[in-house]
Each structure stands twice: as structure tokens, then as C-alpha cells.
N, C-alpha and C positions, 0 to 999 in steps of 0.2 A: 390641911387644904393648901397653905403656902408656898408647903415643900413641892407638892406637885404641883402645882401653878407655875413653879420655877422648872419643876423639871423640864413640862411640856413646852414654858418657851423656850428652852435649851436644847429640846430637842427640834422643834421646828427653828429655830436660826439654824441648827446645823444644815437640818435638809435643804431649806433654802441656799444655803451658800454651795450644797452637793449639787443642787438645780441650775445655779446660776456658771456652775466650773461645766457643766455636762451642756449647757448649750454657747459656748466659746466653739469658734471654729476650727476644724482640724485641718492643718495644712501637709502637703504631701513635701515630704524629706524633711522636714524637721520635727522639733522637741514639739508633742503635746503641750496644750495648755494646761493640762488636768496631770500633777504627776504621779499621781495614783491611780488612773484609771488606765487599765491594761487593756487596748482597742487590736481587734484580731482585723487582718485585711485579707484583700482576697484578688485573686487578679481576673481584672476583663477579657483579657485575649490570654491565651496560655504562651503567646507566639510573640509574644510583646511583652516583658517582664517589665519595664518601665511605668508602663498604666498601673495603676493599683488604687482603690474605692476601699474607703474605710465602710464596714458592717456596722451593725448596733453592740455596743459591749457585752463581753459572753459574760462575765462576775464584774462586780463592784467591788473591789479590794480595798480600798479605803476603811481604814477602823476608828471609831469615836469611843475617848477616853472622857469620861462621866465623872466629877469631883464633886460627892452628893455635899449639899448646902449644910449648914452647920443649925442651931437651934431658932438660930432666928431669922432663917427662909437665907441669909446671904451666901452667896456662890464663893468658894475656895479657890478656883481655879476656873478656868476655861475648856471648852471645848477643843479636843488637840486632833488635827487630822493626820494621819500617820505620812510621812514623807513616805515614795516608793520610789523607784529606779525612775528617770528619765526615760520617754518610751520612745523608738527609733522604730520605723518600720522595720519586721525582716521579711527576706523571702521567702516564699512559700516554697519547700523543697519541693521535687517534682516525683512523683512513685517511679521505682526504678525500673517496673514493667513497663513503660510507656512512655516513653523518653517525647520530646518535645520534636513535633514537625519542620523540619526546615521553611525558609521562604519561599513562597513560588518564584520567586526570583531567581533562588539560587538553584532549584531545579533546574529550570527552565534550562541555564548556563550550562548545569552540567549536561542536560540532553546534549544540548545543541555541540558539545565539545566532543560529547562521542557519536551524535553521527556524524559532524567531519570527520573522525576517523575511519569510520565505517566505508564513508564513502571512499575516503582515500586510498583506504586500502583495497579496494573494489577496482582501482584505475592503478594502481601500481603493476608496473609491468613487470617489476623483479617477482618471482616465487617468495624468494626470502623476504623482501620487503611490505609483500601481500601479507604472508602469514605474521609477521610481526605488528603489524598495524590494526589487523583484524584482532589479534590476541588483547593489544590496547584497549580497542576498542570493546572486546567482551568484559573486560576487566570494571572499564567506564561504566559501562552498561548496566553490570552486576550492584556498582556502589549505587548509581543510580535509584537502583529496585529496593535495599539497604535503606535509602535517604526516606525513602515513599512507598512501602507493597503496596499502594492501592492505585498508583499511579500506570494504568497500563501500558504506556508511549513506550516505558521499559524493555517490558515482556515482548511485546511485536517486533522492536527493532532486534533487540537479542536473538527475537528467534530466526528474524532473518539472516543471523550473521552462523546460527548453527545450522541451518537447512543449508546454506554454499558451503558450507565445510561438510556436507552428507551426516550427519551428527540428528538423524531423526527421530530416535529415542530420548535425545537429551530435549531436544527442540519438543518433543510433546509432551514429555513431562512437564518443562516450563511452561508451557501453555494451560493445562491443566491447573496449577499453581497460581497462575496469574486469573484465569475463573474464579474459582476458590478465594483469594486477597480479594478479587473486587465482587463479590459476592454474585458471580454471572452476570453482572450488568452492564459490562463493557463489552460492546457488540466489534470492537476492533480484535480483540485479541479473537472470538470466535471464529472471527472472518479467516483470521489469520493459520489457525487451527483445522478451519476446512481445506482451504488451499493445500498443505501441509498432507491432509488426509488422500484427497483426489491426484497430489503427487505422487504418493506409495502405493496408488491405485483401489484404496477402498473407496469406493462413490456413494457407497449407501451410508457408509458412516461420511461422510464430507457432507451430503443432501441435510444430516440433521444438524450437522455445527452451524448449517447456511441457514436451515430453520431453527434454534436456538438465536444465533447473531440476531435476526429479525425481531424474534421476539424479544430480545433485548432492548433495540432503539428501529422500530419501524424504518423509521427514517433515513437509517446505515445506507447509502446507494450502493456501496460496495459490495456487500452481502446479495443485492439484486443482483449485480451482474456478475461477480462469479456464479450464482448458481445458475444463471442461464446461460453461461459459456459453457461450462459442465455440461445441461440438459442439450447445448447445440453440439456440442462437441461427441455424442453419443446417438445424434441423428433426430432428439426430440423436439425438433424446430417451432411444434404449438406449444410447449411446453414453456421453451426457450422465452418465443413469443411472450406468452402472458406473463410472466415473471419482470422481464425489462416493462411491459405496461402498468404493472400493478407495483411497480417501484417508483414508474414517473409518477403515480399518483399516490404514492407514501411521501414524497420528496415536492410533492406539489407548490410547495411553498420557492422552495433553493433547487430547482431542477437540475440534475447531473445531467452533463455533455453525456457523456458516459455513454448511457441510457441512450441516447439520442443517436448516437454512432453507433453500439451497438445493434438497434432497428433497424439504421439503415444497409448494413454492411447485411444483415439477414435479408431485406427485400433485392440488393443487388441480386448477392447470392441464387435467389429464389426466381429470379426474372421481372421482377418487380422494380424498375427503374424508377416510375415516376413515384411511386411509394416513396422510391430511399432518397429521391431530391425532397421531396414535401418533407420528410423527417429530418434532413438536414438544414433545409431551409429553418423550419421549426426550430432547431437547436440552435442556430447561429443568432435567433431572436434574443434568447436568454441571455441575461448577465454574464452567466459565465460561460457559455459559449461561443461568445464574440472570440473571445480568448482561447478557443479550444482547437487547434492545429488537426486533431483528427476527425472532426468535423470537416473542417477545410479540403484536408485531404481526401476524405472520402468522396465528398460532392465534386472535385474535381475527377476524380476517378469516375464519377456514375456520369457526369457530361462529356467524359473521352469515348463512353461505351454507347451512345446515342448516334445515332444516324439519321442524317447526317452529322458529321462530328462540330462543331462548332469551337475552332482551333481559339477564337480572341474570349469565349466564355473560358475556356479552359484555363488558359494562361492568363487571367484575371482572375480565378479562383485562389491561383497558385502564387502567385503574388499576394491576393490578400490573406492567405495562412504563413506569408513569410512577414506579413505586417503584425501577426498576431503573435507567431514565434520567430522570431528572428535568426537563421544560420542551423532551423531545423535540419537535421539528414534524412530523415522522413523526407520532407516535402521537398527536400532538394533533389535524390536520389530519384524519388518520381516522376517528377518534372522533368530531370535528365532522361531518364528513357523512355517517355513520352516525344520526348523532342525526337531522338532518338528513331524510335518508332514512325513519326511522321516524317523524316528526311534532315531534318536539320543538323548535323552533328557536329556542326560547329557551337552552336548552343549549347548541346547538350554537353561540348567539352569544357566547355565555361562554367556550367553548372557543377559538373562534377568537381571542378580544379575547387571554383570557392566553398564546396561543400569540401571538401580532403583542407581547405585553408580553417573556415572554422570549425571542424571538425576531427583535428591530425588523427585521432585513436578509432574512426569508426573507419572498417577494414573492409566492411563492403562498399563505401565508396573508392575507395583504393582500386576494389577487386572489379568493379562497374568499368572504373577510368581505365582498366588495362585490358577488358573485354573489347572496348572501343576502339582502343587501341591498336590492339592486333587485327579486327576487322579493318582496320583500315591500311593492314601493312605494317605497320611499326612494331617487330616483331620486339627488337630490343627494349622500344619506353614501354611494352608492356610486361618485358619482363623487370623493367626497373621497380613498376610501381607494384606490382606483385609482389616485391620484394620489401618495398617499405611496408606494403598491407599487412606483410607477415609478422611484419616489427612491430607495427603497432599494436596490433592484437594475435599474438599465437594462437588463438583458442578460435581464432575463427575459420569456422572448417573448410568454407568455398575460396577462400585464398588458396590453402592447399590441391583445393581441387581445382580451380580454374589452373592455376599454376603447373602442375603437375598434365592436364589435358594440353597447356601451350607447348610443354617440352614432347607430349607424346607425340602431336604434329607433326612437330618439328623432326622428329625422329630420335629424340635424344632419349631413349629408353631406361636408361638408367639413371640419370636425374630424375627422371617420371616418378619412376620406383621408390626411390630415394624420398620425393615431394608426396608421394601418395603414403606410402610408410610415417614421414614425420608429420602428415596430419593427422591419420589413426591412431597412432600415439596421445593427441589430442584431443582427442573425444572422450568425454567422460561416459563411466560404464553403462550399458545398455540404451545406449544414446541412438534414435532411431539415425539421425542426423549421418550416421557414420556407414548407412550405405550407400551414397554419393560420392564414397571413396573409392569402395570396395569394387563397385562396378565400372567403375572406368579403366582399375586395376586388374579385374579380371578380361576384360575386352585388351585392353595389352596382353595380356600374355595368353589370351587363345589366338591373337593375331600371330604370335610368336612362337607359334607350335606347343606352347606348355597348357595341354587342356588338362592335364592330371590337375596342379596348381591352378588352373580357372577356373575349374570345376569348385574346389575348396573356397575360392573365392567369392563365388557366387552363393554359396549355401552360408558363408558370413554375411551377405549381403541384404539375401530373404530373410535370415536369422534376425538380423537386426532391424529389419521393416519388413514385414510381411506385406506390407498394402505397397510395396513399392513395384508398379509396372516394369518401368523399364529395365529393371533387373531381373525379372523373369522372363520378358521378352528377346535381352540379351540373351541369356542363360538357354532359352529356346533356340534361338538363330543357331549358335554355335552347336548345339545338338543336331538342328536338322543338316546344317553344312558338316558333320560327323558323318551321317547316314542315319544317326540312330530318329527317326521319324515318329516310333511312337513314343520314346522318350520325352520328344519336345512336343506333341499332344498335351503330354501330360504335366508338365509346366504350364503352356498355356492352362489348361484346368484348372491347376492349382492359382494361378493367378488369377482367374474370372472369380474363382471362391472366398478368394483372400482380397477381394475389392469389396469396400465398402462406397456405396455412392446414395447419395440423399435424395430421393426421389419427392418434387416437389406435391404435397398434399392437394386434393381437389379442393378448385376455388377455395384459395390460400391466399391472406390477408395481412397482412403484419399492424392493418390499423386496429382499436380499441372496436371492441364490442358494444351494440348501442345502447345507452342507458348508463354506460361506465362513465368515461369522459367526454360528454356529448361538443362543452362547447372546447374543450380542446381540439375535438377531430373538428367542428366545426371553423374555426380558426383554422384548423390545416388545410383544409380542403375548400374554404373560402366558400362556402355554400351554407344557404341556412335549415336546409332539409336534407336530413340523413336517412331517413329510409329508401330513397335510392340508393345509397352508397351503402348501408352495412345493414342486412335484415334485423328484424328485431327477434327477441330470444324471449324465452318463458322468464328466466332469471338471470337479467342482463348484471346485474352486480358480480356474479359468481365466474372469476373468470378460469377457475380451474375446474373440468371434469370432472 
């Protein structure tokens, strides 16, 4: 009974002093207090190796050596706890499938470094120095998407760098790609994938990436208004309609200017003036439409079309969107022929001059100042700034063509030629843009006796815009001054056929339906009863057919 009397208190001192080492503190970067007990750690953030929380010990590795007592219950020896290594944290290696997330920080940097390039290379005027900066910038872009697949800002910017390079195969694959990384639920890259579709002209596949986007983040305003550009752009102006309304009430919270110019530029449109002032007034209330220049613009535009005109509302509009964007070419460019329009041209050359000063690379104000210009006589300063216009921007086609119509005046037929050829060259392929060229080109040279050649000209011209009038009506004149009369019947025909015109729908609305957003239209229309204003409907929630 001794011997185990002695054991058992030999064996409780030991555990006691094993209790007494196991609750000592563990400090982070140095030696345990305990140096046989092997503690596993584990980290808090995977993104911060530094943090690291010690766990509860996975074994007790400590071993007790037992020197059993001799006859007469006394102890030989002591209880011995085995020395073990000194314990250091280490780190936790990382699996090599799944390499550690960069900072958003340093994201962030590398975005922002390549769309300065992006952009750069977007305003270099050199070819060569376009394409080498653009290259940079895909390169950035790629590591980017590398750093973060899930990160979409990538995808969209990248794609927009392979859509200007015509690269539309590569561009929707990566689209596709960047879906897929963020599991469909980035409503940016969808957006961006529609656009991309309604450019190579499928609309039915574009309609559903606009209805995927949505269903991603409601709230996307973007996704709203291209697909109501699309449905107006195809002549569905109720369609249009409800999509921009059923957006401002997705976004009800952060309402998009957007949204708000687009409605009103459809009520102009439509004959609907005091509509599109009430929607822009509306918009300029919001947050961020104080700040929104195409706002400004627009409602200055729908108070020039009022009658009587009221010239100091006008130029007060115009003023207060240069308050909100400062050294706009929009609202300057406007303003100028506006002024213009109402007699003043001395204004409006002031406007043009400061707009070409903060503006040097936008080419229609260039190509405005040398319109001015030559109306007013000054044959040569319009052929000066014509001439800078072209420098600034080569790709912009109505330099060419303004330019090109100054010399055909003038009589200099072969600079014409010359100015109408190096704009054609400038037009990317199937660009409707490029019958603006053609046609002023073939009017030279049916004046010139060369109808074989005008003729040719004219069917580039249809070719490339079928909805363009005046080049079928050209094309017409010069036939019936041939003799050939039922020929140019017959253009005329073809041009009544090939005119699309948007006939406004009966009692046609651009405001919300009743029961939708009651006291929004209420607030618009400053009235507290709406059913004089908009009938009531069976299912006023339902704003789609």
C-alpha cells in the first residue's frame, strides 16, 4: 500500500507541474515557456503572414521517467521531464494550387497604371506609338487578370482595348472567361459583352446579355440604358421607354443622370418638349446630376426649340453645364452654333477659339471654326484650321469632308480629290460614316462630265448607308439631267424604301405608368393627383407588354 501511495503522489506532482507549464503564456516570436510542448499555429488572415494565433496542442510530447521506490516505500530518483527542441513558430506553407491574393492595394495600382496606358494610347497620334502603348497596356491588363481572375475591372477594360483593335473573337472569348472567374455575377462584364454583340449586329443575342447583366445586379444603370438605346435605336421607343423607367426605379436609391437624359432626349425626339424639360429638371435635382453636362446640354437644347425662344434661359443653361464641366466640347461646340444660328458670330467665334484652346485634339471643333469661317469670307483661315483639324485628329471624317467641299468651291478640283480620297482611306471598314465622302465626290465629278466614275461613286455611297437621302437624291438629279427619267424614278423609290422614320405612337408618354412611381411623377409634375395626367391601368406595376 506504500509503494502505491508513493506512486500516485509521484504521479500527480508530475501532472501538476505538466498543468502549471500548459497554463504560462504564449508569446508571439519567441521561445515557449513549455519546451516540450510542440504548439501548431495557424494564421488569421492568409494575406497577412505576420498575424498568427496559437491553437490548443495537437500531442503532449513530454515523457515521465518513473524510478520505482525501493522496499521501504523511498523514492530512488525523481521524476525526469524529457528536454525537447525549443519551439519557434513556423509558417504555414501555402498549397501550391492557390497561391496567396495580392493587396487591393496593389491592385488597385496596377489598374490604374494600365488604364493610363490605355488611355494614352487612345490620344497618341502617331500609328506606331498608338499601337505600342495599346500593346503595353494589354500586357498590364493581362497581369492584372493573373494577380485576381475574379476581379472584373480586368476583363472590361481588356476588352475594350481588343474591340479598337477589331479583335472580336479574342474580345468574347475573354468576356465569356471573365463570366465564368466570377461566377456570372458581375453585371460589368455582361454589359460589356452586350454592347460587343449589338456591334457585330446580333441584337437578339445582345437583348439577353442586357437581361443576364440585370439579373446579376439590378441595380447595374448601365445594363438599363444600353438596352434601351438598342430597343430605340430599332424604332421600339415604348419599349425603350419602359426599360429607362424601370431602371430609374432599380437605381432608386443612386439615380443615374443617364436614365434621366436619356428620357428626355426621347420626349424631345417625340415632340414632347415639356416632358423632356420636367425630366431634366428632375435630373439636375439629384446628386449626381448637378454634375452631369448632358443633362445641362440637353435642357438647353429643348429651351432653344420653344417658342418663343428665350435667348438669356438658354445662355444660362449653358453656362451653368460649363459650371459643372468645365472646357466641355459638347457644351461649347453647342453653344457656338447656337450663337451662331441666332446672329451673333462673334460669340460664337470666341466659343469655338476657347473650345479648340481646351480642347487642341477635338477636330470638329477645328472643322465648326473653319465653317465659320469661310461663311464669313475668310477663305484662307479656314483653310488654315482645316488643316490643324486634320492634325489633330486624322480619323475624323468631316474635316476631310468639310475640307475637301472648301476646295471643290473654290474650284481646286484636284485637292478635292486628293482631300475626299485621304478621308476614305480613313474610315474604318463598313463605316456608314464614309458616305459623306463619297457623295460630295461623286457630285464633283458628274459636274465634271465623268458620269461613268459618279455613277460608281454613288453606288459606294448607297453601299455604305442605305438610309442616306441625299445621296440618292443626288444620284437621282444627275440621272434625270442625263435624260434618263425613269431611272431616277427609280432611286427616288429605292430611297423612300430604304428610309426608316419613327412614327410617333398614339398618345405617347415618356412618363411612368400609374401605380409605378406615383410620387416620383408626382414631384415631376408638381401636382398631387395623377389620374388626370396618366390613366390608371388593370396592372400598373407591369411595365412590359
Amino acid at each position: 500500500m506504500d509503494t502505491l501511495g508513493v506512486t500516485q503522489a509521484a504521479s500527480t506532482s508530475a501532472h501538476a507541474e505538466i498543468r502549471a507549464m500548459r497554463s504560462l503564456p504564449l508569446h508571439r516570436g519567441a521561445a515557449s515557456a513549455c519546451p516540450a510542448i510542440h504548439t501548431t499555429w495557424k494564421r488569421r488572415d492568409p494575406c497577412r503572414t505576420s498575424h498568427r494565433v496559437p491553437t490548443r496542442p495537437r500531442a503532449l510530447s513530454a515523457s515521465f521517467a518513473f524510478t520505482p521506490p525501493d522496499r521501504n516505500g523511498k523514492l530512488l530518483g525523481e521524476v525526469r521531464v524529457a528536454e525537447g527542441p525549443s519551439f519557434l513558430p513556423a509558417r504555414v506553407p501555402e498549397p501550391a494550387d492557390n497561391p496567396p491574393k495580392p493587396l487591393k492595394i496593389n491592385q488597385d495600382l496596377a489598374m490604374y497604371r494600365a488604364r493610363q496606358l490605355r488611355i494614352s494610347g487612345y490620344r497618341a497620334a502617331s500609328p506606331t506609338r498608338r499601337a505600342k502603348l495599346l500593346a503595353e497596356a494589354e500586357a498590364a491588363l493581362r497581369a492584372c487578370m493573373a494577380m485576381d481572375p475574379t476581379d472584373g475591372r480586368a476583363y472590361v477594360a481588356l476588352g475594350k482595348v481588343l474591340v479598337s483593335g477589331k479583335r472580336f473573337a479574342e474580345a468574347e472569348a475573354l468576356y465569356e472567361s471573365g463570366c465564368t472567374a466570377t461566377c456570372g455575377a458581375n453585371a460589368h462584364i455582361w454589359t460589356a459583352w452586350a454592347h460587343l454583340a449589338r456591334l457585330q449586329g446580333d441584337l437578339g443575342k445582345a437583348r439577353r446579355l442586357f437581361d443576364a447583366a440585370i439579373v446579376a445586379s439590378p441595380a447595374h444603370a448601365a445594363a438599363w440604358h444600353g438596352w434601351g438605346q438598342l430597343e430605340r435605336t430599332e424604332g421600339n421607343v415604348k419599349r425603350a421607354r419602359d426599360l429607362w423607367i424601370k431602371g430609374l426605379g432599380a437605381t432608386r436609391g443612386t439615380p443615374n443622370p443617364y436614365l434621366y437624359h436619356a428620357l428626355a432626349l426621347l420626349a424631345m425626339d417625340m415632340g414632347c418638349l415639356e416632358e423632356g424639360r420636367k425630366w431634366c429638371q428632375q435630373g439636375t435635382e439629384t446628386v449626381q446630376g448637378k454634375s452631369s453636362q448632358a443633362l445641362w446640354h440637353t435642357w438647353a437644347a429643348l429651351e432653344s426649340r420653344r417658342q418663343p425662344v428665350d435667348a438669356n434661359r438658354v445662355r444660362a443653361l449653358y453656362r451653368r453645364g460649363l459650371q459643372a464641366a468645365p472646357g466641355s466640347r459638347y457644351l461649347l461646340l453647342s453653344w457656338a452654333m447656337w450663337e451662331k444660328a441666332a446672329g451673333d458670330v462673334e460669340a460664337a467665334r470666341k466659343l469655338l477659339e476657347q473650345g479648340t484652346q481646351a480642347c487642341p485634339r477635338d477636330a470638329a471643333l477645328w472643322s465648326a471654326w473653319a465653317k465659320l469661317e469661310e461663311q464669313q469670307g475668310e477663305v484662307g483661315v479656314a483653310r488654315e484650321l482645316y488643316k490643324q483639324g486634320s492634325v489633330a485628329d486624322p480619323s475624323h471624317l468631316y474635316v476631310w469632308q468639310g475640307w475637301g467641299c472648301l476646295e471643290f468651291r473654290q474650284g481646286n478640283n484636284d485637292s478635292a480629290r486628293a482631300l475626299f480620297q485621304r478621308g476614305i482611306s480613313m474610315c474604318p471598314p463598313r463605316a456608314k460614316s464614309a458616305a459623306h465622302l463619297f457623295q460630295p465626290w461623286a457630285v464633283l465629278e458628274s459636274r465634271n462630265g465623268n458620269t461613268r466614275l459618279a455613277r460608281e461613286l454613288f453606288k459606294c455611297a448607297v453601299k455604305a448607308d442605305p438610309e442616306s437621302s441625299p445621296s440618292w437624291n443626288a444620284w437621282a438629279d444627275m440621272e434625270a439631267n442625263l435624260g434618263a427619267l425613269e431611272r431616277a424614278n427609280e432611286l427616288r423609290n429605292f430611297s423612300m424604301q430604304e428610309r426608316r422614320e419613327v412614327v410617333k405612337p398614339f398618345n405617347f408618354t415618356t412618363l411612368p405608368k400609374a401605380g409605378t412611381f406615383s410620387s416620383m411623377v408626382a414631384k415631376l409634375l408638381g401636382r398631387e393627383d395623377l389620374n388626370d395626367v396618366i390613366p390608371s391601368e388593370k396592372n400598373p406595376d407591369m411595365l412590359f407588354p
